[in-house]
N, C-alpha and C positions, 0 to 999 in steps of 0.2 A: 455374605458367604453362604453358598449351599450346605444344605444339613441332611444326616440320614433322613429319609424317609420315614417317620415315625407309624410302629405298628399299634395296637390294640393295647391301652392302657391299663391297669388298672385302677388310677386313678381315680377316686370319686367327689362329683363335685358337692358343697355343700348344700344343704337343704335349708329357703328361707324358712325365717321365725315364722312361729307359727301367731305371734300377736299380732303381726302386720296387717292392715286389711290391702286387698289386690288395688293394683292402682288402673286406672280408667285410661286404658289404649295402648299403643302397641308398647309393650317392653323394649328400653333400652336393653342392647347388646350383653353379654353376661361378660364382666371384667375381667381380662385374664391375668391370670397366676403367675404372680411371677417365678421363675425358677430359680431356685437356691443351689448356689453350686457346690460341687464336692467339698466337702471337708477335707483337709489335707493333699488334695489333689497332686500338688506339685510333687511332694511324698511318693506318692503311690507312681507317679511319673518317671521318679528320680530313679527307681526300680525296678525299670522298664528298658527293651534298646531304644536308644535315639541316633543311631547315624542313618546317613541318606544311604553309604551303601555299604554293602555286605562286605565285611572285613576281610572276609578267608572263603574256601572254597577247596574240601577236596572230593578225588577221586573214587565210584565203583565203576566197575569192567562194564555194566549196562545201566539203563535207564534207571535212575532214582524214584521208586516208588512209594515208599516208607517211611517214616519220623517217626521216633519215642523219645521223651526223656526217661532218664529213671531217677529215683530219689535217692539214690545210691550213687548218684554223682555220676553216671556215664549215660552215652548218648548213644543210640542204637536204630542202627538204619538198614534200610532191605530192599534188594535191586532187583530188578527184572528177571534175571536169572536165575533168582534162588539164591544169591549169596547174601550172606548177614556180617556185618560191621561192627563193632566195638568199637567206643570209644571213651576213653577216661576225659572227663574235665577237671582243667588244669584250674592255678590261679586264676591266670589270663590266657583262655584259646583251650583247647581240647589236643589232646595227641591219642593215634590211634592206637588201639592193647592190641585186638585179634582179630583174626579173618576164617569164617566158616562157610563150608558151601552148604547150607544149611536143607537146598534143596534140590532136584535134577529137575524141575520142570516136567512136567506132565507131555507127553508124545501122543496126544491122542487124533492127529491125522494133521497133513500140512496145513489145514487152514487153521490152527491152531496151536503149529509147532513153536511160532515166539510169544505161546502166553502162557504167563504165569501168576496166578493169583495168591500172591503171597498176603499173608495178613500177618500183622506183626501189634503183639498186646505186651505189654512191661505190668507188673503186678502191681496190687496197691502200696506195698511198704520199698519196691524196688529191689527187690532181692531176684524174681524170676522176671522171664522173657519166654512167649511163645511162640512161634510161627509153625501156621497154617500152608498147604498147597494141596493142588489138584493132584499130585501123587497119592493121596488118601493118607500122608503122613504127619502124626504133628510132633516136631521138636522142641524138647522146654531146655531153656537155659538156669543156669547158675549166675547171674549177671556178673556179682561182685568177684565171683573167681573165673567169670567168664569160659564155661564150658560145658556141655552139654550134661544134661543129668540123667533126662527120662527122651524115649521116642515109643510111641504111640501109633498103632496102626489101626485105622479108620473101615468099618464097612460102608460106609458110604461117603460122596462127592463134602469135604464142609465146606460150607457157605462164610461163617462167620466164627468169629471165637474174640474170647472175652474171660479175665478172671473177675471171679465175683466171689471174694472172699476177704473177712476183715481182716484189720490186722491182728494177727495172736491166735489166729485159728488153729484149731489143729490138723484141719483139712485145707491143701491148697487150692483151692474148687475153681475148677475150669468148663466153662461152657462152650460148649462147642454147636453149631446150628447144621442142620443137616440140608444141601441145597438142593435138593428135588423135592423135597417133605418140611411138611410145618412143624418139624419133630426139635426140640433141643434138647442136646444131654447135656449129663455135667459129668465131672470127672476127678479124680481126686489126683491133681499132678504127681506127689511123694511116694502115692502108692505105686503107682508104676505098671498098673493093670490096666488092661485095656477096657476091661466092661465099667459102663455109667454107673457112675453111683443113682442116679433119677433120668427116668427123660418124659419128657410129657409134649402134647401137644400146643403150644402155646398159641401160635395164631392161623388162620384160616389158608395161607400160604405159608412157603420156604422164608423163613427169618433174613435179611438185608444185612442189618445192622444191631448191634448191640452195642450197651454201654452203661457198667454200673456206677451206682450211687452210691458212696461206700456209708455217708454222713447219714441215709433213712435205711440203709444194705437195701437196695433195689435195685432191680437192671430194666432199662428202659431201651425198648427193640423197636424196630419198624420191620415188614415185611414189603415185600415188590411191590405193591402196590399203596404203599405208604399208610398203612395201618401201624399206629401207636399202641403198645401196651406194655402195663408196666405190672413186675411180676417177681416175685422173693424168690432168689435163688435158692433156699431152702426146700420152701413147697415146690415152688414152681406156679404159686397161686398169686391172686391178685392182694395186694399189701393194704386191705382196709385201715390198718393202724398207721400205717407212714403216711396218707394223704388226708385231704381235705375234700374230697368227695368221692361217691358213691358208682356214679353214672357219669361215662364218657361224655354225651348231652350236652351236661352240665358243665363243659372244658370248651377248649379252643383245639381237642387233639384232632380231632376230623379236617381244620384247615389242609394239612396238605394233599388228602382227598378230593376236597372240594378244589383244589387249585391244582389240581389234576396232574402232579406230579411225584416224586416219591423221594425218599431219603436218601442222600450221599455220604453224612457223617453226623455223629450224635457225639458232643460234647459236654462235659456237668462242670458246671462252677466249682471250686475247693470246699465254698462251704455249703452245697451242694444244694443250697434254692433254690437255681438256673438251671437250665438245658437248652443248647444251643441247637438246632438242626442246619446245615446245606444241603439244597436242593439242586438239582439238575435247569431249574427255573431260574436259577442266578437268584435266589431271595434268602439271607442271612435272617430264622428267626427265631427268638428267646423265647424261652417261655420259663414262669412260674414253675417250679417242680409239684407243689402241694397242691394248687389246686388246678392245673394242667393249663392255666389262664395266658393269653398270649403276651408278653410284654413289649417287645418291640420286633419288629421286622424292616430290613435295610435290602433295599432295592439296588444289587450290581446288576442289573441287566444293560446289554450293550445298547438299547434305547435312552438310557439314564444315562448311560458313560458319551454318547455322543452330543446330547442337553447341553450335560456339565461342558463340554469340550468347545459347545457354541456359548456358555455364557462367559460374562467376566470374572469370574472366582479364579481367580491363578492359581489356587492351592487344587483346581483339579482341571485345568490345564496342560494339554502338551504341545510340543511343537508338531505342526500337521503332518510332516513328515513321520513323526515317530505317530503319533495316534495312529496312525494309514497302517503302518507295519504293525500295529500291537493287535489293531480290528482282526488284520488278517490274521493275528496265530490264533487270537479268539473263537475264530469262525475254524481253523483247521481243528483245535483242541475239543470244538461242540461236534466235529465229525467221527473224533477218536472216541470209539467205544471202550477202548481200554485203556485209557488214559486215567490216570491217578486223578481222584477226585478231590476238593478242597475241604477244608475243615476248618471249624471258629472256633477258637479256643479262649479262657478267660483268664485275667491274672492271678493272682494271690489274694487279692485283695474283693476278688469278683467282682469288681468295679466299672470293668473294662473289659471287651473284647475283642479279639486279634484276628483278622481273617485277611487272606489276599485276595485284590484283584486286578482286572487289567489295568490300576493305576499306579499299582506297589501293593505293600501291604501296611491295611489301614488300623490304627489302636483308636476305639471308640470309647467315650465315657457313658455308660449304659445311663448315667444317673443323669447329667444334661441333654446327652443324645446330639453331642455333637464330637466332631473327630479330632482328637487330639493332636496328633501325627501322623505322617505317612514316614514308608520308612519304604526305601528301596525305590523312589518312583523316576529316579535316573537311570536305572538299570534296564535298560532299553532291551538286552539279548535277551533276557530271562524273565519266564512266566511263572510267579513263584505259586503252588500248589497247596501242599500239605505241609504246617508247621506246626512244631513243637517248641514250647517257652520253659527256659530255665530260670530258675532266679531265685537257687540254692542261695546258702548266707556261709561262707568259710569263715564266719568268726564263732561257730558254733562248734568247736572241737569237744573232741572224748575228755582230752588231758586239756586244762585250763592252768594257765600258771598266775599265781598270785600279782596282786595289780602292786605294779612299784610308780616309784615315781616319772620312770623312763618309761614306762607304757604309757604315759599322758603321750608323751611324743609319737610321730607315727614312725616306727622302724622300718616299713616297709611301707613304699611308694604303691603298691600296689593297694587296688581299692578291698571292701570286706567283701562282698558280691560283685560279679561280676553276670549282670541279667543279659543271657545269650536266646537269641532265637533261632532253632534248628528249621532250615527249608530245605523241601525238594524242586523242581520245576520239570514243565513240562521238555518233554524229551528232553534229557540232562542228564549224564554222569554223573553230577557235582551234587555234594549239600553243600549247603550255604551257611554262613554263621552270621548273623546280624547282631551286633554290640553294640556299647555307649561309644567305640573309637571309631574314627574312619581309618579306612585303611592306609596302611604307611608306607612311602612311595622311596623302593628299594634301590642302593645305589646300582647294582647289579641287576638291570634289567628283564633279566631271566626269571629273577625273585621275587615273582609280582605276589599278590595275595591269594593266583589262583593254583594251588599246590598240583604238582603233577607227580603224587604217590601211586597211580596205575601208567601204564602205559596206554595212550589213547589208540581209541580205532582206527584201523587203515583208513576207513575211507574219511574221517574225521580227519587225518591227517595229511590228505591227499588234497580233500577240501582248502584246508589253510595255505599249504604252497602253492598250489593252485591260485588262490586267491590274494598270498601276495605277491606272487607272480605279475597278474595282471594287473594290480594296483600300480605297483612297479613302473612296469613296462605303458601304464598310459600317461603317467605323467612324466613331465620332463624335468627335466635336472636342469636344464640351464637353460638361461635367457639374455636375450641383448637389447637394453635399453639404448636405443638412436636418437639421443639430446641434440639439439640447437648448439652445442658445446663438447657434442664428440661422443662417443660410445660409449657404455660401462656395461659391462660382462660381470651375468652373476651366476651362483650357484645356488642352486635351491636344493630341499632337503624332504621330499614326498613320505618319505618312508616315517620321518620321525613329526613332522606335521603335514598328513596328506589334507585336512579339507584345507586349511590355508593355502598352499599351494595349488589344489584346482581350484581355488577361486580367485586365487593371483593368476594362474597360466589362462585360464579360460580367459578374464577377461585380455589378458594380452590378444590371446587368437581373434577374440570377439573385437578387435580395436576399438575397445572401453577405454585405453587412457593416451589413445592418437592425440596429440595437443594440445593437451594439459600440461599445465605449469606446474613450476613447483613455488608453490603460495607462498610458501615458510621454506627461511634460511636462517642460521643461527649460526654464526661465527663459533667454530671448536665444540660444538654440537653437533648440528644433524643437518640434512636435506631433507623439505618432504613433500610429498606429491598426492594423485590421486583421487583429486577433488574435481569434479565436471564443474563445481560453481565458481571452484578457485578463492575461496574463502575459509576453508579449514571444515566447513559446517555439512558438506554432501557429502554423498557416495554412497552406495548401498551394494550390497553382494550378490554373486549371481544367483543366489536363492530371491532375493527382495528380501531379506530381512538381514540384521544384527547375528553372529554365529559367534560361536564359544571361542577363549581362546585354547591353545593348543603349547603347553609350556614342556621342556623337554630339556632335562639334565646336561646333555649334550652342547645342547644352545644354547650360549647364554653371550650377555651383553660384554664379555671380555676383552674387545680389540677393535679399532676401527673397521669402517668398512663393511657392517654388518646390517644386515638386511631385516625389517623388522616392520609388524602391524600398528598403525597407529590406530588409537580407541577413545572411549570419552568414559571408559570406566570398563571393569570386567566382562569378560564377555558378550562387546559392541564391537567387533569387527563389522569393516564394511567394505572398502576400496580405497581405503589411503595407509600407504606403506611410508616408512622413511628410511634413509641409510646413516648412518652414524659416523663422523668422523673422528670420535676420541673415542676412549672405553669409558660405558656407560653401566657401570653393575648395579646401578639403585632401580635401573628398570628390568630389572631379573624379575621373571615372575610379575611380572603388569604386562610385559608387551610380549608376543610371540615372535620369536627370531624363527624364521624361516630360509634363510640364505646369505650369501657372503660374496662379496666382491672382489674376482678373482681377477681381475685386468680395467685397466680404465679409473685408478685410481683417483690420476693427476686430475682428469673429468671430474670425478668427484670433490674434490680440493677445491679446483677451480670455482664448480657452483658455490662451494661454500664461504669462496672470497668476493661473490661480486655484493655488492654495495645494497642494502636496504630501507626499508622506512620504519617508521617506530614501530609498526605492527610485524614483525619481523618480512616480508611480504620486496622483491626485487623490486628496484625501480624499472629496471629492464627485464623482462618479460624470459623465463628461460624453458623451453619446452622439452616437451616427450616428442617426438618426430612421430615415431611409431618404435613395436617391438617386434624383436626379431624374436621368432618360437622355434628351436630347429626339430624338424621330424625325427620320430623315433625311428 
């Protein structure tokens, strides 16, 4: 199996005894280490999301740019526009509190009238929220009572913003970076004034990125041109007492200079050792916090991702088809300059860390360095971006009630945690919720898991009728099987399994099953066909390969006469269909019913009475003539 990429250790190896005397020629190879795996692992796992895909999915009016968690228990997201979201987390799933337009977006000429640079920071105890915009204005929230408290008006463009204040201050100290100048202030949110309490010059350019440390109180920034420095929001000076060394030199912080690219987003562990950077380079790298030393670095660039895609590791594998489509939004999303950038983030445990890429979004164990999970990597439409990990504990209440005997039992089915991961993707409306559940397939088919709480755009919605318009109108609804024994008229069902049907209608057009027998008869069972070899064992689809099945509430095995894929297990369609002549419900859910036989019963009856041999297989020979496809 392919493994991260492993970056810069600090591993050190041992030094031989020094009794030893040298031995005469070349040294055997240095024995390698074995690696000791996580203690607890499964644990730290168990408190993590695990489904393949994203449960839920609601609605902003524009692109999804933003994720926060708070530790106040809500979720807080920020769209293109300027609008800001609330959201309470529930037991299980999140429900929305409020809606602010938190910003009007900046008008500073058409080539710039749909950008908005909103930045969005949640404080360290989760009580405030702040957003940033190129209107020169910043909004702070009230999280827990969710509404605005303080607005702030800017002499100049900010660039970045960041609280850097412990918990219990008495100051809510907000940094804000000025983006034409290497200037940072800070600001005291409670007071409500607009002049810095400090500002000082911190790096050589306009500040990028910031992101404090609350566990040494440090903030660690990059500037445009990916300059590290790390610096006490107090002074504003460099933090000799929180680190392990003196001289930059001395560190691995110059790496992203040397590698000639700059900061996307700066993450810190919980218990604040680590700091994660994304690069514009596609390279996820860790580092040491104390002595700036690199730990490891993971290689997403789409030369890695098309490696992976020619070897045999299935766990990062796609089907070619979908790899083709996922390159290309790759290659669109490295053209968008304002395109939301990604970010790695770590669990609770710092153990582990969480980043998307074009294969899903992957959970790594820092400590072996190999990939635990993917989580999302079915999720074909969506390029998931920026996430935030929740993995609050609801067994930790204000009021605790005395333990009885009946608390041994569990009262509620629901679990104690429920560990949610918040995404945005690229061009999307939608966050995303990824959990321990998969999502639940509603009887009322409107009620899928992807919530429609805005009203989508015109052309968004122009697009889908449009598109099932044509889907519609190119395949056909019905077909006429021409047997050796008479006709049988069927109905197909495009709409509720379309790749089944154009792979059943093509090959009809394609006179893929002209003269094919049906191999297999079962007396009060089935007829089946479809086999070039006439033995049960061929056929392939008009991709050449195996394709998923396609099951559908609607259809199901309840009645004669029903039209359906034969397989040799889950998702192994190929080119052999059969029709049913009793009701068959134990193959609900195994086989995909695609159509129904609307005339030409007794035909069907008929093959099912002529005579066989032990292999269920006609002694007389019963054909497909050919199929009739009528034009749309």
């Amino acid at each position: 199996m392919e493994e991260p990429q492993n970056g810069n250790s600090n591993d050190h190896s041992e030094a031989p005894p020094e009794t030893e005397e040298p031995a005469v020629g070349p040294a055997p190879p240095p024995k390698a280490r074995t690696k000791r795996p996580l203690q607890f692992e499964h644990a730290y796992l168990d408190a993590l999301p695990s489904a393949n895909m994203y449960e839920k999915s609601y609605m902003h009016r524009d692109v999804v740019t933003h994720v926060a968690v708070s530790a106040a228990d809500f979720f807080i997201t920020g769209s293109l526009d300027g609008h800001l979201k609330f959201w309470k987390k529930k037991s299980i799933g999140i429900e929305f509190a409020k809606h602010f337009r938190s910003h009007l977006g900046p008008i500073e000429g058409l080539a710039v009238s749909s950008f908005c640079c909103l930045a969005l920071q949640v404080s360290i105890d989760g009580l405030l929220c702040c957003t940033i915009s190129s209107d020169q204005s910043v909004k702070i929230y009230d999280v827990v009572n969710y509404d605005m408290m303080v607005m702030l008006s800017l002499p100049y463009l900010p660039g970045s913003v960041e609280w850097v204040y412990e918990q219990g201050d008495v100051k809510a100290k907000l940094a804000i970076s000025d983006r034409n100048s290497s200037f940072v202030h800070i600001y005291d949110a409670r007071a409500g004034t607009n002049e810095p309490i400090i500002s000082r010059e911190i790096h050589m350019g306009p500040v990028k990125v910031m992101k404090y440390n609350p566990a040494f109180d440090t903030v660690i920034s990059a500037d445009m041109k990916g300059i590290i420095e790390y610096w006490s929001p107090s002074t504003l000076q460099f933090p000799e007492d929180e680190v392990n060394f003196k001289l930059k030199s001395d560190t691995n912080l110059f790496e992203i200079v040397k590698c000639k690219t700059s900061v996307s987003a700066i993450e810190v562990s919980p218990d604040g050792k680590q700091f994660s950077i994304t690069s514009p380079d596609r390279r996820i790298r860790v580092f040491w916090f104390r002595t700036g030393k690199l730990r490891r670095v993971y290689d997403e660039s789409l030369e890695v991702a098309q490696d992976l895609q020619r070897s045999d590791a299935p766990l990062y594998r796609l089907e070619a088809i979908d790899f083709g489509r996922r390159m290309a939004v790759e290659k669109e999303f490295e053209k968008t300059e304002t395109a939301t950038q990604p970010n790695a983030v770590f669990d609770e445990s710092s153990n582990f860390i969480i980043y998307a890429t074009l294969l899903g979004i992957k959970i790594v164990n820092l400590h072996t360095n190999k990939v635990a999970r993917i989580l999302g990597k079915v999720e074909n439409n969506d390029r998931f971006l920026r996430i935030a990990l929740y993995q609050g504990d609801r067994s930790n209440k204000k009021v605790r009630k005395i333990p009885t005997a009946a608390a041994n039992a569990n009262e509620s089915k629901e679990p104690l945690t429920d560990p949610t991961l918040l995404c945005c993707a690229f061009k999307k409306h939608r966050i995303y919720l990824f959990s321990r559940r998969e999502p639940e397939e509603p009887e009322d088919a409107t009620k899928g898991r992807d919530v429609f709480n805005e009203k989508p755009p015109a052309d968004e919605l122009l697009a889908v009728s449009e598109l099932g318009k044509a889907a519609a109108s190119s395949l056909p609804e019905n077909v006429i099987l021409n047997t050796t024994m008479g006709d049988i008229h069927m109905r197909l069902y495009p709409e509720e399994c379309p790749k089944t049907v154009e792979n059943f209608t093509t090959h009809c057009r394609n006179g893929y099953y002209d003269n094919l027998i049906f191999h297999r008869v079962i007396k009060g069972f089935m007829i089946q066909t479809g086999d070039p070899l006439g033995d049960g064992t061929g056929g392939q689809s008009i991709w050449g390969r195996e394709f998923e099945d396609e099951f559908h509430k609607s259809l199901r095995h309840d009645r004669p006469f029903t039209v359906s894929m034969a397989n040799a297990g889950p998702n192994t369609n190929g080119s052999q269909f059969f029709i049913t002549t009793v009701a068959t419900p134990w193959l609900d859910s195994k086989h995909t019913v695609f159509g129904r036989v609307v005339k030409g019963m007794d035909v069907v009856q008929g093959i099912e009475k002529v005579k066989t041999d032990k292999g269920d297989r006609p002694y007389q020979d019963v054909k497909i003539l050919n199929v009739t496809v009528p034009k749309n």
